[in-house]
N, CA, C and O atoms as CSV, one atom per row, in Angstrom:
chain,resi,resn,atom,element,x,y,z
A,1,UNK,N,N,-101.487,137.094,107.938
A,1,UNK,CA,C,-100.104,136.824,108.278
A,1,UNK,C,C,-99.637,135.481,107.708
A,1,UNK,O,O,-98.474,135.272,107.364
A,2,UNK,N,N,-100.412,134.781,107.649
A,2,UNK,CA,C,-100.028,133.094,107.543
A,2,UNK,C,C,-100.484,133.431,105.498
A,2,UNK,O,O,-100.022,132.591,104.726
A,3,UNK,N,N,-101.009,134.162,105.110
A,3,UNK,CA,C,-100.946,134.003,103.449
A,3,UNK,C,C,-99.466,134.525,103.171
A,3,UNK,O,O,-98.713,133.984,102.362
A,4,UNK,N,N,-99.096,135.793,104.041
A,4,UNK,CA,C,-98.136,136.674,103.520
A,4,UNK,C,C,-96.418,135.452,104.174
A,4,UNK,O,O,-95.324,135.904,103.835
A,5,UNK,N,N,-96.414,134.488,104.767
A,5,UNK,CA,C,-95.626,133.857,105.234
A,5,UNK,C,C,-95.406,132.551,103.346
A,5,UNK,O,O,-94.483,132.205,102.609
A,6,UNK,N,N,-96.843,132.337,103.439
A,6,UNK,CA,C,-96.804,130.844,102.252
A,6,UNK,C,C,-96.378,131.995,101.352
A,6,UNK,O,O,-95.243,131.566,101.145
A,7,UNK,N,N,-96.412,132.877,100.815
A,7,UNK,CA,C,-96.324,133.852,99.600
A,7,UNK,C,C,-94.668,133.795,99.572
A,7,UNK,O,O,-93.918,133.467,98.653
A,8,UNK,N,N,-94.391,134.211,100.851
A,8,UNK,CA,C,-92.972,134.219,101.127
A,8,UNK,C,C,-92.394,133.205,100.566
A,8,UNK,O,O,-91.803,133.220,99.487
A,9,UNK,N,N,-92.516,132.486,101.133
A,9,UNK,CA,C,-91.929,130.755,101.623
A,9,UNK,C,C,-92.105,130.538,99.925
A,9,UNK,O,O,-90.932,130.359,99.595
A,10,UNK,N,N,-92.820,130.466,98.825
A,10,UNK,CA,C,-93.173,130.565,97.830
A,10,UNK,C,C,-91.769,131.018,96.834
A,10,UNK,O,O,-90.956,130.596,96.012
A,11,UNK,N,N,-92.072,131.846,97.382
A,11,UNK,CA,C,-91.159,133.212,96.342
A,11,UNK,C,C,-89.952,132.901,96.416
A,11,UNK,O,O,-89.270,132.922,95.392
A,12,UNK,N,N,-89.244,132.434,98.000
A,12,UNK,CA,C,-87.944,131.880,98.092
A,12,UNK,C,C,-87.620,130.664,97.497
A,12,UNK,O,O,-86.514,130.339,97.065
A,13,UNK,N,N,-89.057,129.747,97.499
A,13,UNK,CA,C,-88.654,128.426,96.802
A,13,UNK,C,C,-88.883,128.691,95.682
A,13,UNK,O,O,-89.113,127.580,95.204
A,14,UNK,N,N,-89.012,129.576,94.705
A,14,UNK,CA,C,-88.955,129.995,93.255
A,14,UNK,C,C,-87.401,130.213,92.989
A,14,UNK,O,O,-86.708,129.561,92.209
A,15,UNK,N,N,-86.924,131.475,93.960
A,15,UNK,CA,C,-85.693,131.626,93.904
A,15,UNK,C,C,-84.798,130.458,93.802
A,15,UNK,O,O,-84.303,129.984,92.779
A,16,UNK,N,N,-84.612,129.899,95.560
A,16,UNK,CA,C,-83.863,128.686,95.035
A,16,UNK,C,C,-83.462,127.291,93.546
A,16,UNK,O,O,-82.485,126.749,93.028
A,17,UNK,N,N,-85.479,127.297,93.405
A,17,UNK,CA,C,-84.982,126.931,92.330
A,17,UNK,C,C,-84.519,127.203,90.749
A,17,UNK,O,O,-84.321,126.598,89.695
A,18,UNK,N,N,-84.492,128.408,91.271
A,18,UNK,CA,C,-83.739,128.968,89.486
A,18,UNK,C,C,-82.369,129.350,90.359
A,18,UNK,O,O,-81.216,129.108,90.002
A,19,UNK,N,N,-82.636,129.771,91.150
A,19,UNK,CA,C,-80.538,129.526,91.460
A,19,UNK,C,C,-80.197,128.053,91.335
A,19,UNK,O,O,-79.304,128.034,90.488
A,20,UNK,N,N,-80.467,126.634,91.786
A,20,UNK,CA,C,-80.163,125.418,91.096
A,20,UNK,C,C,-80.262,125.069,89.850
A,20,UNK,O,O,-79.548,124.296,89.211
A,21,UNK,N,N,-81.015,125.561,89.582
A,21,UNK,CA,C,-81.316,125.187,87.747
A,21,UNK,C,C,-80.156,126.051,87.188
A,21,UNK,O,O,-79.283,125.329,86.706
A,22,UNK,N,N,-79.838,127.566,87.092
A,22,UNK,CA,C,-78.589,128.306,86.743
A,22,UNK,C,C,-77.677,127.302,86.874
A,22,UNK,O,O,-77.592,126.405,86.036
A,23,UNK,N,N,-76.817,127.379,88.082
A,23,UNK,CA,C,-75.865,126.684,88.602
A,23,UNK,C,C,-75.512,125.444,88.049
A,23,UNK,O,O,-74.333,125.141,87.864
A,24,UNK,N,N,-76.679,124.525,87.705
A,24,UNK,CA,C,-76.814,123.061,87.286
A,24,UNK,C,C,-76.577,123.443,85.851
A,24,UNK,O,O,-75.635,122.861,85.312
A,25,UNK,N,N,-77.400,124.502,84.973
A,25,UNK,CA,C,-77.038,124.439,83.688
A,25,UNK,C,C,-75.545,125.135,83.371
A,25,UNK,O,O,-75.009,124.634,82.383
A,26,UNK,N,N,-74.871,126.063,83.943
A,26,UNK,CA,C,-73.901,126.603,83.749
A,26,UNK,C,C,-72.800,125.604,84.235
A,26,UNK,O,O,-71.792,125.879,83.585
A,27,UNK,N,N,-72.513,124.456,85.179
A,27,UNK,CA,C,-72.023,123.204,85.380
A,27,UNK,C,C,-72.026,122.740,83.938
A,27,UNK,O,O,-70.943,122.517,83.398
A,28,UNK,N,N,-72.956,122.607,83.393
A,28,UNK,CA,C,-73.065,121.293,82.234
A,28,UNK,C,C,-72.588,122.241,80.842
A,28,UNK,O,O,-72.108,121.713,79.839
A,29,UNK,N,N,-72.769,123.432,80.952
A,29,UNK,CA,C,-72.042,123.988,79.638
A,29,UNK,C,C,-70.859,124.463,79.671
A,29,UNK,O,O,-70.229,124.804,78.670
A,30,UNK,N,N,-70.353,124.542,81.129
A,30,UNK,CA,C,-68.803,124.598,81.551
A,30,UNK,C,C,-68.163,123.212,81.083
A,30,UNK,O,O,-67.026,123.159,80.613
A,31,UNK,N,N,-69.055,121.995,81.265
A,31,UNK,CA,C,-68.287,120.866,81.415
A,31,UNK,C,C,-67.917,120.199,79.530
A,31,UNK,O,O,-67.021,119.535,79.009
A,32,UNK,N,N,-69.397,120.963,78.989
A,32,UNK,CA,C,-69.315,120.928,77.266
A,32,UNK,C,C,-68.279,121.480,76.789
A,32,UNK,O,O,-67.431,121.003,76.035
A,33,UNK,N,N,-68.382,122.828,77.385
A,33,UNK,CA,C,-66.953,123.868,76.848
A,33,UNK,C,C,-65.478,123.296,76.833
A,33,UNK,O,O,-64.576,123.419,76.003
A,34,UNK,N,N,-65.538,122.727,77.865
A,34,UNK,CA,C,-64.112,121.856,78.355
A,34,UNK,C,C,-63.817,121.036,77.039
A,34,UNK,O,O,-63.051,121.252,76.100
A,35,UNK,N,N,-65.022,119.651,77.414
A,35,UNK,CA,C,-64.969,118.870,75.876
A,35,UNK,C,C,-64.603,119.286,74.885
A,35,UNK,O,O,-63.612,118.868,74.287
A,36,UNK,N,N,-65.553,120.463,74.409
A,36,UNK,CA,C,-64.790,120.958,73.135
A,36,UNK,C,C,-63.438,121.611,72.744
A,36,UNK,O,O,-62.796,121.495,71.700
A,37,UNK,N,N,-63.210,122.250,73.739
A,37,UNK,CA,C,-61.715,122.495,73.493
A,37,UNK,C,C,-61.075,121.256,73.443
A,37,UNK,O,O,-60.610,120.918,72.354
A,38,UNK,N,N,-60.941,120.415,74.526
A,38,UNK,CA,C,-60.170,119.043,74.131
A,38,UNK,C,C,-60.168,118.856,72.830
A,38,UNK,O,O,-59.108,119.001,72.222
A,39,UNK,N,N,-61.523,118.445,72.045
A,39,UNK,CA,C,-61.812,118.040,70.979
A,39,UNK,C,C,-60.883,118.975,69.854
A,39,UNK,O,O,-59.974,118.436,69.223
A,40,UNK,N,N,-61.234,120.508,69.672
A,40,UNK,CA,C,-60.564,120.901,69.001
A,40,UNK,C,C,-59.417,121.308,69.092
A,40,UNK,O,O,-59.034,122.189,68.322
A,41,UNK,N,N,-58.218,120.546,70.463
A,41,UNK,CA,C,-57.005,120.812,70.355
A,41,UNK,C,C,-56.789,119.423,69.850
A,41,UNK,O,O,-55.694,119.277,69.308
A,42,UNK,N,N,-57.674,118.199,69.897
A,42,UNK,CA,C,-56.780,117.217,69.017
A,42,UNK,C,C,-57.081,117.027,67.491
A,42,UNK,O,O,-56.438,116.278,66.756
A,43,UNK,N,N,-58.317,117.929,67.051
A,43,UNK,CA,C,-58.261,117.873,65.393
A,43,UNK,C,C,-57.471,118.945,65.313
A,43,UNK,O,O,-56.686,118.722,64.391
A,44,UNK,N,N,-57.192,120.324,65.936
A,44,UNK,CA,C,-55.906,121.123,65.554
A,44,UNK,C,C,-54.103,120.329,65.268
A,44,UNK,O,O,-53.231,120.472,64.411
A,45,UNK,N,N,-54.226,119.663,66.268
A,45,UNK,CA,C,-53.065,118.491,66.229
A,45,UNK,C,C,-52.953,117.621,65.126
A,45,UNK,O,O,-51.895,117.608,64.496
A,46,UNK,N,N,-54.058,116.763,64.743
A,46,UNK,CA,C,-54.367,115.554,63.839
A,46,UNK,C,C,-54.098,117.048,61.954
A,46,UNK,O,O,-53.239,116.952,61.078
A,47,UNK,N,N,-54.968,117.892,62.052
A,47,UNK,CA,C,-54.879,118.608,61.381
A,47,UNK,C,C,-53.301,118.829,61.283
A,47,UNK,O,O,-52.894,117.937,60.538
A,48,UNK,N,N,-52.467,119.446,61.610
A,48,UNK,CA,C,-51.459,119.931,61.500
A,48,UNK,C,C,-50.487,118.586,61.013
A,48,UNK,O,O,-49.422,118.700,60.406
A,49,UNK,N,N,-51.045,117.453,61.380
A,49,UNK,CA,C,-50.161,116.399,61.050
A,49,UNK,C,C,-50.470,116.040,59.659
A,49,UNK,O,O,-49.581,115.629,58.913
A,50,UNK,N,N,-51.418,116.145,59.361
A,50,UNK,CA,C,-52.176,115.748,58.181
A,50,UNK,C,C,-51.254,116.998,56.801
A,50,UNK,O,O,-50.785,116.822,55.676
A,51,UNK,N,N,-51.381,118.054,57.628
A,51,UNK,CA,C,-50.372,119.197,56.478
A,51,UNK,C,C,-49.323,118.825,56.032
A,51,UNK,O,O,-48.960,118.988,54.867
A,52,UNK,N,N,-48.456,118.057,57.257
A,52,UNK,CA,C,-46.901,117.464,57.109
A,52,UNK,C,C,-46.936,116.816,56.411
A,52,UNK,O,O,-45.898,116.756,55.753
A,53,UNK,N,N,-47.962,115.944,56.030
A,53,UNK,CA,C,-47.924,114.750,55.013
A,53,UNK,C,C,-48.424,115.202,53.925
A,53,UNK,O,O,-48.004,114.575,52.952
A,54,UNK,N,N,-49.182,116.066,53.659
A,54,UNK,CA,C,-49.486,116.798,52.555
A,54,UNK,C,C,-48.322,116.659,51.530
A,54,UNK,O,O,-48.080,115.924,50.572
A,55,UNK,N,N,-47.680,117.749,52.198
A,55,UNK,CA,C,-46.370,118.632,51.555
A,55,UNK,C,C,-44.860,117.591,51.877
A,55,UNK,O,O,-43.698,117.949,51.687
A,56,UNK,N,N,-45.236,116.516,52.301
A,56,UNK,CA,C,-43.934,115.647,52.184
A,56,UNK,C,C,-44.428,114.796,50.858
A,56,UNK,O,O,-43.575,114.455,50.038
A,57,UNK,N,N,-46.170,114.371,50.607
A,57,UNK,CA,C,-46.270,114.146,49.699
A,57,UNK,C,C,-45.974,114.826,48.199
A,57,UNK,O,O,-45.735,114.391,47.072
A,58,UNK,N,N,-46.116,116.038,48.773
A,58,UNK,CA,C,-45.968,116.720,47.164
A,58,UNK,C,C,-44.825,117.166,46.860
A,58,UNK,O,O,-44.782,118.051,46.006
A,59,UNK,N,N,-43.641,116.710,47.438
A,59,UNK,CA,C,-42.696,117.272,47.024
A,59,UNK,C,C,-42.034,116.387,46.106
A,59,UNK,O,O,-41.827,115.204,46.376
A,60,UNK,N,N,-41.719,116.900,45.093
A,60,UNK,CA,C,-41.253,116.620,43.524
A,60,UNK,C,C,-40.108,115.619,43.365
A,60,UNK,O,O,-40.135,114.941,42.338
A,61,UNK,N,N,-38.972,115.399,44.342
A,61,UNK,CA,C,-37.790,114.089,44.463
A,61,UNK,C,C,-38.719,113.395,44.368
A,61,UNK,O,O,-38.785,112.896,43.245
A,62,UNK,N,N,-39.996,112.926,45.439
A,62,UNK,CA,C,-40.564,111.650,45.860
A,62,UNK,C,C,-41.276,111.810,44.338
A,62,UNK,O,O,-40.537,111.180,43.580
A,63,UNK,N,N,-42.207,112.287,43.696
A,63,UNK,CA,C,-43.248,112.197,42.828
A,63,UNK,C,C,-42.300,111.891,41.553
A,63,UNK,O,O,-43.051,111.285,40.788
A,64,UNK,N,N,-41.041,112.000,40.937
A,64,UNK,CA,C,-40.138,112.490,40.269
A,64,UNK,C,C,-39.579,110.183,40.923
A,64,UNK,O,O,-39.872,109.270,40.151
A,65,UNK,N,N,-39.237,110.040,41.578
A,65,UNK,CA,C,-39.138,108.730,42.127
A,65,UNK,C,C,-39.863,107.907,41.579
A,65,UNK,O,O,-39.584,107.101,40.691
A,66,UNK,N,N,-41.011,108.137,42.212
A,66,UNK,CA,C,-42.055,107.329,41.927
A,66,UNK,C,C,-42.083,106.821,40.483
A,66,UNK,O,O,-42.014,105.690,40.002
A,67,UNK,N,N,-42.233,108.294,39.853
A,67,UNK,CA,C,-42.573,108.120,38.463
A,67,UNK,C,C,-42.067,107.277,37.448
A,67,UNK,O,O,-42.608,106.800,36.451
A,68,UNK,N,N,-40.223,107.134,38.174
A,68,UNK,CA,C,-39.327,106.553,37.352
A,68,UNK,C,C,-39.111,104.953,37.360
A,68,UNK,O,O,-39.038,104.099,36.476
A,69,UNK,N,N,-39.029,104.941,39.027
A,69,UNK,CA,C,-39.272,103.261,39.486
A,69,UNK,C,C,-40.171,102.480,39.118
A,69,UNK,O,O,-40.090,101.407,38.520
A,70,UNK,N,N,-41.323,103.230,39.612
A,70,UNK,CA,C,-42.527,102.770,39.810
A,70,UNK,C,C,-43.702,102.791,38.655
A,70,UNK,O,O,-44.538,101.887,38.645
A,71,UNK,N,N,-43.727,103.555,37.955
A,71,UNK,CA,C,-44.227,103.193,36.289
A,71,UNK,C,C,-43.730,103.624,35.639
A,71,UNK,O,O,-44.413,104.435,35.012
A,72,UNK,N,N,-41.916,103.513,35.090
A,72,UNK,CA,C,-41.614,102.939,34.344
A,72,UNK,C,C,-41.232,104.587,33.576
A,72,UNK,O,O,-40.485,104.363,32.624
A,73,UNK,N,N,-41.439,105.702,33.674
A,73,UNK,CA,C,-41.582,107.050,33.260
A,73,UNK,C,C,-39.732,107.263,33.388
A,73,UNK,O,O,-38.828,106.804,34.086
A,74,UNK,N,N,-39.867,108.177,32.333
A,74,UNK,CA,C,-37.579,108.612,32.107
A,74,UNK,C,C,-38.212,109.969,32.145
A,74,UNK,O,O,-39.396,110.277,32.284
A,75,UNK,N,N,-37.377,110.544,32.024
A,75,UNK,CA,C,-37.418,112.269,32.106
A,75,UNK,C,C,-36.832,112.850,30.752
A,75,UNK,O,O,-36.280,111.947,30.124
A,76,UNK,N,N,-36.803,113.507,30.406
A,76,UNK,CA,C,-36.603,114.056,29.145
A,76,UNK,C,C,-35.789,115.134,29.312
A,76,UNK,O,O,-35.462,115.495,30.443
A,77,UNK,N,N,-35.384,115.750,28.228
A,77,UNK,CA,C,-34.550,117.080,28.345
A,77,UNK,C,C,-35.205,118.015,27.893
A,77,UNK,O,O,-35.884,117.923,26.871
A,78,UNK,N,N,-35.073,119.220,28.707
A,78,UNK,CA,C,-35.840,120.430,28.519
A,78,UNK,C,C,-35.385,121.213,27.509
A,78,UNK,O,O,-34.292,121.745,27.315
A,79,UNK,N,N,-36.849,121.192,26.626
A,79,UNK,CA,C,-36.267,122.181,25.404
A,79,UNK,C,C,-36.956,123.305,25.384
A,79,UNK,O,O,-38.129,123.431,25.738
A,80,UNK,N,N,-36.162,124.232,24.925
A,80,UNK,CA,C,-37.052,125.579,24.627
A,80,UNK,C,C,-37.758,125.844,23.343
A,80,UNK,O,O,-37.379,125.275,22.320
A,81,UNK,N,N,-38.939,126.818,23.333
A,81,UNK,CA,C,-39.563,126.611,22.073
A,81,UNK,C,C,-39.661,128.326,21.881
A,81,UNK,O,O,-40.017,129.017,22.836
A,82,UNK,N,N,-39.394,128.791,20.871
A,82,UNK,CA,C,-39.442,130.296,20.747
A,82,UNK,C,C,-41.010,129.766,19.450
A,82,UNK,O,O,-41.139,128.795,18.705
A,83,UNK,N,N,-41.909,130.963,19.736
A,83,UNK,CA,C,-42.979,131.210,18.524
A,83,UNK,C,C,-42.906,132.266,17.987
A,83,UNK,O,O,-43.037,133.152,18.832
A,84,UNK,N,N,-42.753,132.681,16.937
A,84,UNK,CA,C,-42.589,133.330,16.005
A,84,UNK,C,C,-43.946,134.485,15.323
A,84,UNK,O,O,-44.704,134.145,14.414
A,85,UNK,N,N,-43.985,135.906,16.047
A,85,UNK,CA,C,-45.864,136.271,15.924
A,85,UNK,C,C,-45.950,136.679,14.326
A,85,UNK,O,O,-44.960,136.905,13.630
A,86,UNK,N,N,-47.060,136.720,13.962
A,86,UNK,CA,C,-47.612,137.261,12.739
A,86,UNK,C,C,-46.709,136.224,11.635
A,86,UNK,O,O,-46.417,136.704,10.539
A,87,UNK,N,N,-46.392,135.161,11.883
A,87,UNK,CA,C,-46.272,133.630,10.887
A,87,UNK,C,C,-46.766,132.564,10.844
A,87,UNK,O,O,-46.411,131.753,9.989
């Protein structure tokens, strides 16, 4: 009676402790999960800002500006060139 009691008593304190250990690890990868979303809603953010400046950089007034002020570049007039095949 007294083996089949420690066997018991055993088996429950096995249980308990993998129900704390679960609990404790599913806490700490709930609390990771969290982090990371934070994390990747502010490089989604930083990202998206980073695009705006992309494409404000590349747009052709400013580069077309630059070019003229800033070293000295004129623009030319667009000519057409026809080629002529088999001459």
């Amino acid at each position: 009676m007294v083996q089949l009691t420690v066997i018991g008593l055993a088996i429950f304190s096995i249980f308990c402790f993998v129900r704390v250990w679960q609990k404790v690890t599913s806490d700490m990868i709930a609390r990771q999960n969290q982090k990371m979303r934070k994390e990747l809603k502010e490089i989604q953010e930083k990202n998206a800002l980073l695009i705006a400046d992309v494409e404000s950089l590349k747009n052709p007034v400013r580069i077309n500006k630059i070019a003229e002020q800033q070293l000295g570049m004129v623009s030319v007039e667009k000519l057409n060139v026809y080629l002529e095949q088999g001459k």
